[in-house]
PDB file with SEQRES, HELIX, SHEET and CRYST1 records, atoms N, CA, C and O in Angstrom:
SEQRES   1 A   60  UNK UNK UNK UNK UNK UNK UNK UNK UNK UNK UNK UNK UNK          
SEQRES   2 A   60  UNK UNK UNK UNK UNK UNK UNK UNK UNK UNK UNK UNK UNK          
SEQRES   3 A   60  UNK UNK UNK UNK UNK UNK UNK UNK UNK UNK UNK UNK UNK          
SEQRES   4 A   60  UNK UNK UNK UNK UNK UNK UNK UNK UNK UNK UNK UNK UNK          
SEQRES   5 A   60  UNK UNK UNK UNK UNK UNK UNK UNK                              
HELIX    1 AA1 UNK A    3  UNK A   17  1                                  15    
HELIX    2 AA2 UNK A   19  UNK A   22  5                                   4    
HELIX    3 AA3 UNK A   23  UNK A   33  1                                  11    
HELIX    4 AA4 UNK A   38  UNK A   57  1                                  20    
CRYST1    1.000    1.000    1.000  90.00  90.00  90.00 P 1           1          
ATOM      1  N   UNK A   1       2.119  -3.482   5.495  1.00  0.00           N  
ATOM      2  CA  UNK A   1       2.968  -2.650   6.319  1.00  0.00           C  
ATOM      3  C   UNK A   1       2.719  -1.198   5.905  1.00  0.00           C  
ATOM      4  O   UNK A   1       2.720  -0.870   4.719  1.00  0.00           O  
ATOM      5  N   UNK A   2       2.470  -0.188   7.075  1.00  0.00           N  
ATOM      6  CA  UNK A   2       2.261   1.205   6.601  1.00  0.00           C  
ATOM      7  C   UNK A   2       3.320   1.647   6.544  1.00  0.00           C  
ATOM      8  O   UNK A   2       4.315   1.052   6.955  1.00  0.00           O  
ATOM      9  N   UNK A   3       3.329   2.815   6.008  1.00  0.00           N  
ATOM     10  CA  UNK A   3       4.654   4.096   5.457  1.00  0.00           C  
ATOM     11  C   UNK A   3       5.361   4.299   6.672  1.00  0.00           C  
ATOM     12  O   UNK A   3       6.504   4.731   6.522  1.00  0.00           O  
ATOM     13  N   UNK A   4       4.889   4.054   8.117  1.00  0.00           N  
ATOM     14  CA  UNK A   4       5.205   4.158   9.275  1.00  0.00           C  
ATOM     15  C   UNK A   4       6.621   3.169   9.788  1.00  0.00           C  
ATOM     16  O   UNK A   4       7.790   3.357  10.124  1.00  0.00           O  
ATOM     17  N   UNK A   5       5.594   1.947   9.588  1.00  0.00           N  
ATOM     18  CA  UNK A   5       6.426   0.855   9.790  1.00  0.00           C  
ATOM     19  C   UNK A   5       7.559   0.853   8.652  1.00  0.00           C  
ATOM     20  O   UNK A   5       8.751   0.746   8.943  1.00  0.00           O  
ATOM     21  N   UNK A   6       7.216   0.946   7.676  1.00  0.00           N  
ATOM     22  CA  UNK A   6       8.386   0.845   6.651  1.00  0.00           C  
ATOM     23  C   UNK A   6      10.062   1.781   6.993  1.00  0.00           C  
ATOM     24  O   UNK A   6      11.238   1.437   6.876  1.00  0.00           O  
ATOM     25  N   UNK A   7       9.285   3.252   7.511  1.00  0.00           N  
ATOM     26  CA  UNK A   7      10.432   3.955   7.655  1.00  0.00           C  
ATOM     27  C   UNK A   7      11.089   3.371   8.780  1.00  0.00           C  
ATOM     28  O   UNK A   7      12.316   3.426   8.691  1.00  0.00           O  
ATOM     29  N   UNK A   8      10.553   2.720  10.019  1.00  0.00           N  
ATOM     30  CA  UNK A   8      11.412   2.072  11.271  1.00  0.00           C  
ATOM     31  C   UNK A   8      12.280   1.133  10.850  1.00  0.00           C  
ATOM     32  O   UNK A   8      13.487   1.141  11.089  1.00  0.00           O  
ATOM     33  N   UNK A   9      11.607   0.206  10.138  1.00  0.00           N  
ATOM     34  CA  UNK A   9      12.407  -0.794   9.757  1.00  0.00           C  
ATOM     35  C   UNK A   9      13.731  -0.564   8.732  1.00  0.00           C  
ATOM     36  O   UNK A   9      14.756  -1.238   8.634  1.00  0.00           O  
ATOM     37  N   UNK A  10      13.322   0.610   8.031  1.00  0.00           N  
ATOM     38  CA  UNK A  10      14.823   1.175   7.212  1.00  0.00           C  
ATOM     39  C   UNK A  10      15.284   1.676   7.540  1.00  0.00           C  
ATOM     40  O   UNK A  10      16.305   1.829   6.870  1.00  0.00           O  
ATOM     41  N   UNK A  11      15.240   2.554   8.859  1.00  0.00           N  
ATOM     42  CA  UNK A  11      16.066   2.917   9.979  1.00  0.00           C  
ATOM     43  C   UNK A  11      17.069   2.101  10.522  1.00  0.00           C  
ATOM     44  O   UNK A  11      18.274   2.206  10.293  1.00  0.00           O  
ATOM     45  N   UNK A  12      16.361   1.049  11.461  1.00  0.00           N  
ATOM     46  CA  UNK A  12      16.884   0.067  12.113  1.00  0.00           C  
ATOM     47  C   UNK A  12      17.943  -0.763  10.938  1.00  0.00           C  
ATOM     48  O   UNK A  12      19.132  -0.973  11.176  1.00  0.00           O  
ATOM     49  N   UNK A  13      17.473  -1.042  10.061  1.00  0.00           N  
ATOM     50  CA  UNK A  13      18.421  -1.992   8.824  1.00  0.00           C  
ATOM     51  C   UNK A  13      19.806  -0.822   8.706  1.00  0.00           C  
ATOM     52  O   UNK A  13      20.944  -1.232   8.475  1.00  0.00           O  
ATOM     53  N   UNK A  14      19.557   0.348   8.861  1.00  0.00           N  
ATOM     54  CA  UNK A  14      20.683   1.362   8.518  1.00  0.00           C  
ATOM     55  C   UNK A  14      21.462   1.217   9.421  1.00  0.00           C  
ATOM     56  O   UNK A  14      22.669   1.199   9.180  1.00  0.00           O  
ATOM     57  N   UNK A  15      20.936   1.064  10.804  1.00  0.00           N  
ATOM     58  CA  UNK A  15      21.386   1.196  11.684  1.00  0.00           C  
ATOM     59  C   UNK A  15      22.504   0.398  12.092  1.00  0.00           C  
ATOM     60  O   UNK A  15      23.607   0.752  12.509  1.00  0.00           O  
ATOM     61  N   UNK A  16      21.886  -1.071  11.842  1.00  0.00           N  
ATOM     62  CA  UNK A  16      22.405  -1.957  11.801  1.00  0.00           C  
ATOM     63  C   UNK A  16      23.651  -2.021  11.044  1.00  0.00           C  
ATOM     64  O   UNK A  16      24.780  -2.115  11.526  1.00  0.00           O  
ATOM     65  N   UNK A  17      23.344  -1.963   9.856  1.00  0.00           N  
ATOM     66  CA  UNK A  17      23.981  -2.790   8.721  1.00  0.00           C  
ATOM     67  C   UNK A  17      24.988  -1.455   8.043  1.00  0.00           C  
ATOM     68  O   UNK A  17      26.042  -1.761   7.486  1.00  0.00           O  
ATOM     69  N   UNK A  18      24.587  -0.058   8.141  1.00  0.00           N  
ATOM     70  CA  UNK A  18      25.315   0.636   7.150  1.00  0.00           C  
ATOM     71  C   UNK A  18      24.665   0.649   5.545  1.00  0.00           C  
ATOM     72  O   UNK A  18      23.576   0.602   4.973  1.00  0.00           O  
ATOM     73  N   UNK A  19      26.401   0.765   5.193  1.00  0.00           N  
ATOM     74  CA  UNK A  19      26.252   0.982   3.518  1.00  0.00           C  
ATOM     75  C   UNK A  19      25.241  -0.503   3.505  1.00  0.00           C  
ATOM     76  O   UNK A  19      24.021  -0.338   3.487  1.00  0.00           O  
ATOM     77  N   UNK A  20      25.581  -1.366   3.512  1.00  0.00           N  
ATOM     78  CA  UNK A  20      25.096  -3.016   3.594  1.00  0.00           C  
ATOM     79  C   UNK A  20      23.575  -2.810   3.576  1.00  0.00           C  
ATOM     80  O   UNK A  20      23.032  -3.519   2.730  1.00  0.00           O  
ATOM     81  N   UNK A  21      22.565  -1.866   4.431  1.00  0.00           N  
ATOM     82  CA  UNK A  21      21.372  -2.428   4.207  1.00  0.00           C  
ATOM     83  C   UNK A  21      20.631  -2.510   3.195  1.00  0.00           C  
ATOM     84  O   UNK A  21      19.876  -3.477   3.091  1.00  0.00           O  
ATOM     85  N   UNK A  22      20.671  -1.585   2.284  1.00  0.00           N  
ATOM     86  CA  UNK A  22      19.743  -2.054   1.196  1.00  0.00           C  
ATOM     87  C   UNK A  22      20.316  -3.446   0.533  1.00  0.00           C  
ATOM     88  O   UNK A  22      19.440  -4.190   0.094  1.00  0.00           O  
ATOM     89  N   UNK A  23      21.645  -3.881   0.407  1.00  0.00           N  
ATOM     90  CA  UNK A  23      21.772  -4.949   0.179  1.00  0.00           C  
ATOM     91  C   UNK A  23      21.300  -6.266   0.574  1.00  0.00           C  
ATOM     92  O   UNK A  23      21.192  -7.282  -0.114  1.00  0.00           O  
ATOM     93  N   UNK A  24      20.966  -6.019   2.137  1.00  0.00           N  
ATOM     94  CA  UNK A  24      20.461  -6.988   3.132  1.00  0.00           C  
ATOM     95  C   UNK A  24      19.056  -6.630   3.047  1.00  0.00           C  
ATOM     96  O   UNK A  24      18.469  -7.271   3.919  1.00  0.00           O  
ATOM     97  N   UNK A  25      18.140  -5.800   2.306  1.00  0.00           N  
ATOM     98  CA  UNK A  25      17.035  -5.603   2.112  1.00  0.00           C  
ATOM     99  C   UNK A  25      16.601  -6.535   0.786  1.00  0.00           C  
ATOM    100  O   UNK A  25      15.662  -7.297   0.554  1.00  0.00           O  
ATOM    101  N   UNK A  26      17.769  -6.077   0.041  1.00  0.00           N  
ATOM    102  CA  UNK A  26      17.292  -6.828  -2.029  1.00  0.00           C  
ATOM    103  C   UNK A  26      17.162  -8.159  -1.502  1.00  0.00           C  
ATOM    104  O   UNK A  26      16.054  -8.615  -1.784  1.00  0.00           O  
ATOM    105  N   UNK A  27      18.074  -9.168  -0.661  1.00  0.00           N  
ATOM    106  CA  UNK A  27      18.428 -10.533  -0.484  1.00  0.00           C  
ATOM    107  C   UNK A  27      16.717 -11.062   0.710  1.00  0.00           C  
ATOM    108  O   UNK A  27      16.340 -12.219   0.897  1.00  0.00           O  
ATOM    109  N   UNK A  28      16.088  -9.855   1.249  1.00  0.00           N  
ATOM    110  CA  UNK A  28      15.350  -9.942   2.102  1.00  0.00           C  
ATOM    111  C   UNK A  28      14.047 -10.301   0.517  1.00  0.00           C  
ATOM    112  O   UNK A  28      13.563 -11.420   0.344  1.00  0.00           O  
ATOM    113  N   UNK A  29      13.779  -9.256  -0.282  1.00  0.00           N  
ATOM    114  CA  UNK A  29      13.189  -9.750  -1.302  1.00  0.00           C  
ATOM    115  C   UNK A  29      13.160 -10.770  -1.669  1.00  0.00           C  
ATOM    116  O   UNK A  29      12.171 -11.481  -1.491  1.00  0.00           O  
ATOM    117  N   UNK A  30      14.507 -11.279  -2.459  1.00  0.00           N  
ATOM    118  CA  UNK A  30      14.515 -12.671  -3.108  1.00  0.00           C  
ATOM    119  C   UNK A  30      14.514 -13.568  -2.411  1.00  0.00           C  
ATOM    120  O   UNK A  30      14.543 -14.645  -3.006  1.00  0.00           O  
ATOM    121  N   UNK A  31      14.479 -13.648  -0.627  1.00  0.00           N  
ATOM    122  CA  UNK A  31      13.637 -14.870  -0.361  1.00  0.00           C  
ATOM    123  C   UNK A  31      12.486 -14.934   0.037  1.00  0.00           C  
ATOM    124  O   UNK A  31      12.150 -16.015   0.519  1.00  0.00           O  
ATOM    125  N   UNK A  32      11.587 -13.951  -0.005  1.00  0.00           N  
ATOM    126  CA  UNK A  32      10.304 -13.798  -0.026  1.00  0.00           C  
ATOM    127  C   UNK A  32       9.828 -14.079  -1.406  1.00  0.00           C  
ATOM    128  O   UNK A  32       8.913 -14.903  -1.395  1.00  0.00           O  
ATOM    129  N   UNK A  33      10.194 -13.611  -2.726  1.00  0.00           N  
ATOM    130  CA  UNK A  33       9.736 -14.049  -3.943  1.00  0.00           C  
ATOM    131  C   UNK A  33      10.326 -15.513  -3.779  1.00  0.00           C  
ATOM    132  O   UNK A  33       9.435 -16.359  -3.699  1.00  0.00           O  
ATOM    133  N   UNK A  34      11.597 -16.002  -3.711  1.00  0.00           N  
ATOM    134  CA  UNK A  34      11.449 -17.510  -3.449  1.00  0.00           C  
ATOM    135  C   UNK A  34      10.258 -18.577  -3.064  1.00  0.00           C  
ATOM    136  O   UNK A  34       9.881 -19.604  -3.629  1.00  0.00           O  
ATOM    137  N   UNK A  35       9.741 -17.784  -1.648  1.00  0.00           N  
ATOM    138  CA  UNK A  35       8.946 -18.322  -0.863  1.00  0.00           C  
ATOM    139  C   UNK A  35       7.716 -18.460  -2.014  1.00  0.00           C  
ATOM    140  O   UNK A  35       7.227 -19.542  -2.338  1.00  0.00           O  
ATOM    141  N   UNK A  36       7.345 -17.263  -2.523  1.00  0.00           N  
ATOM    142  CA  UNK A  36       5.978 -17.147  -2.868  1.00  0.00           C  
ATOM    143  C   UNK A  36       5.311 -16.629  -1.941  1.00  0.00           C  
ATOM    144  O   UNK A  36       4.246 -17.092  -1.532  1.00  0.00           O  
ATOM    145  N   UNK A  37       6.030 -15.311  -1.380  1.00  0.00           N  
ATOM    146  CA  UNK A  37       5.328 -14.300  -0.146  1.00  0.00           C  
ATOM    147  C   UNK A  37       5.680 -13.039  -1.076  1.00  0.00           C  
ATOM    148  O   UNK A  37       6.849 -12.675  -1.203  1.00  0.00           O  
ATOM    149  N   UNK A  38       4.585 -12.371  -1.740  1.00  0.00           N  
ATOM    150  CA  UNK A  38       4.389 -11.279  -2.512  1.00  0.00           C  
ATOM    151  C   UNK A  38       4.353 -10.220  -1.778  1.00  0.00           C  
ATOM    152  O   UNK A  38       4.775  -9.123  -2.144  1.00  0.00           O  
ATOM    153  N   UNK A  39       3.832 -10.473  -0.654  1.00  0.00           N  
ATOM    154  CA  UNK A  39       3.262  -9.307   0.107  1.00  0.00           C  
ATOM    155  C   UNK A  39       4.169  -9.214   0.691  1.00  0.00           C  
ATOM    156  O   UNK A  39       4.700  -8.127   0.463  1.00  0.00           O  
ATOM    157  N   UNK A  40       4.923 -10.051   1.680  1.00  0.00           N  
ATOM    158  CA  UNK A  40       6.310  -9.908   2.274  1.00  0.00           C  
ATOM    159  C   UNK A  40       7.321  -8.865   1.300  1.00  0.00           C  
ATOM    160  O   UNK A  40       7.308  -7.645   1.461  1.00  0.00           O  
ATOM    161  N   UNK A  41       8.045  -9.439   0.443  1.00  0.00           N  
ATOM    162  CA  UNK A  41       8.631  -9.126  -0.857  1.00  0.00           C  
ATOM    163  C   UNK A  41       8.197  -7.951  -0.961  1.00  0.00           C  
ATOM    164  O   UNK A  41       9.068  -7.167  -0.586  1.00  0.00           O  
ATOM    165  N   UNK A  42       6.852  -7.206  -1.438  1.00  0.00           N  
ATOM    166  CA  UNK A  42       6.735  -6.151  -1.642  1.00  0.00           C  
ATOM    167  C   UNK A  42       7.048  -4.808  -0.427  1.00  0.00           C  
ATOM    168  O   UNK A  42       7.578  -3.715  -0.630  1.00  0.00           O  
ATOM    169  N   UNK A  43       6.540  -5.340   0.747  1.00  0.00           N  
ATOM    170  CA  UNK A  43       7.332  -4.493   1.661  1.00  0.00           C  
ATOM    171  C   UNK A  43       8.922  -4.646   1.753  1.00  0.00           C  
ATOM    172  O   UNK A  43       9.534  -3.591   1.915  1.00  0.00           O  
ATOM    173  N   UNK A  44       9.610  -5.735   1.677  1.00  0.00           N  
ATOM    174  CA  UNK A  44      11.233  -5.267   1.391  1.00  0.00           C  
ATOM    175  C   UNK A  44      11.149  -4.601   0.594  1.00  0.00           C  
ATOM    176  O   UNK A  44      11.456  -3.507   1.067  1.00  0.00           O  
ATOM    177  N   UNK A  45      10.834  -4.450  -0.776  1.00  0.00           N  
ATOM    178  CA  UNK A  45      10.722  -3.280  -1.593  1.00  0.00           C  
ATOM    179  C   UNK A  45      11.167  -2.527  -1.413  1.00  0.00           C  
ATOM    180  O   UNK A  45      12.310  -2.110  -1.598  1.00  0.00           O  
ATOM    181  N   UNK A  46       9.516  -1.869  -0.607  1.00  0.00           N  
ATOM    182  CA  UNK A  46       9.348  -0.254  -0.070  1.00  0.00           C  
ATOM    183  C   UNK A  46      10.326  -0.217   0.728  1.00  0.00           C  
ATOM    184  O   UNK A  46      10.781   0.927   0.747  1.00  0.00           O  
ATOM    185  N   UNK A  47      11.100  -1.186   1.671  1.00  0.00           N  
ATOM    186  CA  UNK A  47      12.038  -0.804   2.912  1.00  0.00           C  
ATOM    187  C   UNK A  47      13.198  -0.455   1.888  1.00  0.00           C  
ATOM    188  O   UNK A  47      13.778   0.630   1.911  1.00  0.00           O  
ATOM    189  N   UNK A  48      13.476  -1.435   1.016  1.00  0.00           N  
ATOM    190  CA  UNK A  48      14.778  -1.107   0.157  1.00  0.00           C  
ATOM    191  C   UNK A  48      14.759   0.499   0.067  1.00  0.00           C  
ATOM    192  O   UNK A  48      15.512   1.239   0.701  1.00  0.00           O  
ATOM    193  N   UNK A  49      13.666   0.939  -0.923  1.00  0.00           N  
ATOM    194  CA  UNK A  49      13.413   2.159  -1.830  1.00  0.00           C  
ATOM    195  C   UNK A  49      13.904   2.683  -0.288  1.00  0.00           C  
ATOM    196  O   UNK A  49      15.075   3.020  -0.118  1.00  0.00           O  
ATOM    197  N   UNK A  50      12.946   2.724   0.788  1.00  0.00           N  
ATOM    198  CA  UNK A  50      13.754   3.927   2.064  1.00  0.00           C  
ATOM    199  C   UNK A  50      15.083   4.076   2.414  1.00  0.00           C  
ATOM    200  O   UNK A  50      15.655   5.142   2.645  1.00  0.00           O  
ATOM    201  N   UNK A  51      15.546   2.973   2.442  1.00  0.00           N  
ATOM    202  CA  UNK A  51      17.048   2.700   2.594  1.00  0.00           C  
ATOM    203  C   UNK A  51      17.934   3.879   1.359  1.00  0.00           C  
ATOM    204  O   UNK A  51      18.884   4.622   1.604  1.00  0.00           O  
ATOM    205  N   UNK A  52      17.365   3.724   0.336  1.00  0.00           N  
ATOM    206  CA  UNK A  52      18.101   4.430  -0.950  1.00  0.00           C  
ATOM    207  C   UNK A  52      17.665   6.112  -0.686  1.00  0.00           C  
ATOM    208  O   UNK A  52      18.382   7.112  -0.666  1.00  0.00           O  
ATOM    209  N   UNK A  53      16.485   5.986  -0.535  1.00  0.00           N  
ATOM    210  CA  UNK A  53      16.372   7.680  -0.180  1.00  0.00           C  
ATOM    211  C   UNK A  53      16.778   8.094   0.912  1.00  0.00           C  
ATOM    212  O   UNK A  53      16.783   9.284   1.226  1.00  0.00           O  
ATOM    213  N   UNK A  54      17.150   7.203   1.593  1.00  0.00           N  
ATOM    214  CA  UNK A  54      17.810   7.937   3.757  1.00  0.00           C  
ATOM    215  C   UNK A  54      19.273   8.203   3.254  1.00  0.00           C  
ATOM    216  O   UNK A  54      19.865   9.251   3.515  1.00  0.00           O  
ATOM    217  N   UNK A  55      19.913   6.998   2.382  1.00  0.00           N  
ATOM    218  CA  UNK A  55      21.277   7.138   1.590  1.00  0.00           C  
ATOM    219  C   UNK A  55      21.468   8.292   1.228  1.00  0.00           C  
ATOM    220  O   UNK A  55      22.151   9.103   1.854  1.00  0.00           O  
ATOM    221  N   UNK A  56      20.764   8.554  -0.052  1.00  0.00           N  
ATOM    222  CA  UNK A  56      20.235   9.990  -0.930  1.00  0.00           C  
ATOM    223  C   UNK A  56      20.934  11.206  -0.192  1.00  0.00           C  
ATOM    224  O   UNK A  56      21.996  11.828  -0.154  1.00  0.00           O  
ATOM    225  N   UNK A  57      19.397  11.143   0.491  1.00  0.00           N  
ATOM    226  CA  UNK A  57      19.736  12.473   2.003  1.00  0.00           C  
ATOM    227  C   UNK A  57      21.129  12.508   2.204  1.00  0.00           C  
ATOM    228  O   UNK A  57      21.857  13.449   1.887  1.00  0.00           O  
ATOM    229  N   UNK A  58      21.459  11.514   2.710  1.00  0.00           N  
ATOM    230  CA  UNK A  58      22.955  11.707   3.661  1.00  0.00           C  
ATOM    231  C   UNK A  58      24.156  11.831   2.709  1.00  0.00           C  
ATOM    232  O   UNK A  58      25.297  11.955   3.153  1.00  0.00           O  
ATOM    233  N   UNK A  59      23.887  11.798   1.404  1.00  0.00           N  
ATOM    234  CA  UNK A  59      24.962  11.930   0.828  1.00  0.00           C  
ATOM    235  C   UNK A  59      24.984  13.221  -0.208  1.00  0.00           C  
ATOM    236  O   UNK A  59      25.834  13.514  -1.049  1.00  0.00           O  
ATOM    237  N   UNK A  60      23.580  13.982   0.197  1.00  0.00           N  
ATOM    238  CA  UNK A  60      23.608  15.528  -0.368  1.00  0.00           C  
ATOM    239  C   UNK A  60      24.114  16.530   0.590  1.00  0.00           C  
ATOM    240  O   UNK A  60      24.176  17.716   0.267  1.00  0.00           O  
TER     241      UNK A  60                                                      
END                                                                             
Protein backbone atom coordinates (compact mmCIF):
# COMPACT_ATOMS: atom_id res chain seq x y z
CA UNK A 1 0.00 0.00 0.00
CA UNK A 2 1.46 3.52 -0.97
CA UNK A 3 1.67 6.67 1.35
CA UNK A 4 -1.36 7.58 -0.85
CA UNK A 5 -3.54 4.87 -0.09
CA UNK A 6 -2.56 4.80 3.48
CA UNK A 7 -3.58 8.47 4.08
CA UNK A 8 -7.36 7.61 2.46
CA UNK A 9 -7.81 4.88 4.41
CA UNK A 10 -6.92 6.91 7.77
CA UNK A 11 -9.11 9.40 6.67
CA UNK A 12 -12.04 7.31 6.01
CA UNK A 13 -11.33 5.16 9.51
CA UNK A 14 -11.49 8.87 11.14
CA UNK A 15 -14.23 9.49 9.51
CA UNK A 16 -15.95 6.79 10.39
CA UNK A 17 -15.02 5.85 13.69
CA UNK A 18 -13.67 9.15 15.50
CA UNK A 19 -11.58 9.05 18.63
CA UNK A 20 -12.17 4.97 18.01
CA UNK A 21 -10.06 4.66 14.84
CA UNK A 22 -6.78 4.03 15.68
CA UNK A 23 -8.26 1.63 18.05
CA UNK A 24 -10.16 -0.09 15.22
CA UNK A 25 -6.84 0.13 13.32
CA UNK A 26 -4.45 -1.73 16.42
CA UNK A 27 -7.43 -4.66 16.45
CA UNK A 28 -7.13 -4.43 12.40
CA UNK A 29 -3.30 -5.45 13.13
CA UNK A 30 -3.77 -8.20 15.53
CA UNK A 31 -5.86 -10.00 13.17
CA UNK A 32 -3.65 -9.80 10.44
CA UNK A 33 -0.60 -10.92 12.71
CA UNK A 34 -3.12 -13.65 13.86
CA UNK A 35 -3.63 -14.60 10.33
CA UNK A 36 0.04 -14.64 9.45
CA UNK A 37 -0.58 -11.61 6.93
CA UNK A 38 2.64 -9.44 7.65
CA UNK A 39 2.12 -7.38 4.90
CA UNK A 40 -1.53 -6.74 5.69
CA UNK A 41 -0.53 -5.97 9.46
CA UNK A 42 2.16 -3.80 8.41
CA UNK A 43 -0.04 -1.46 6.48
CA UNK A 44 -2.56 -1.22 9.56
CA UNK A 45 0.51 -0.03 11.08
CA UNK A 46 1.25 2.76 8.84
CA UNK A 47 -2.74 3.50 8.81
CA UNK A 48 -2.61 3.42 12.70
CA UNK A 49 0.69 5.79 12.83
CA UNK A 50 -1.73 8.27 10.31
CA UNK A 51 -4.57 8.08 12.43
CA UNK A 52 -2.18 9.34 15.49
CA UNK A 53 -0.61 12.10 13.48
CA UNK A 54 -4.23 13.45 11.83
CA UNK A 55 -5.14 13.21 15.89
CA UNK A 56 -1.80 15.16 16.65
CA UNK A 57 -2.78 17.93 14.12
CA UNK A 58 -6.23 18.36 15.39
CA UNK A 59 -5.42 18.57 18.77
CA UNK A 60 -2.58 21.40 18.35
Amino acid sequence: MDAMQITEYAQALYRTHGDRAEIEAAQKVRESEERGNATQARDWRAIQAAIRSHRGALQS
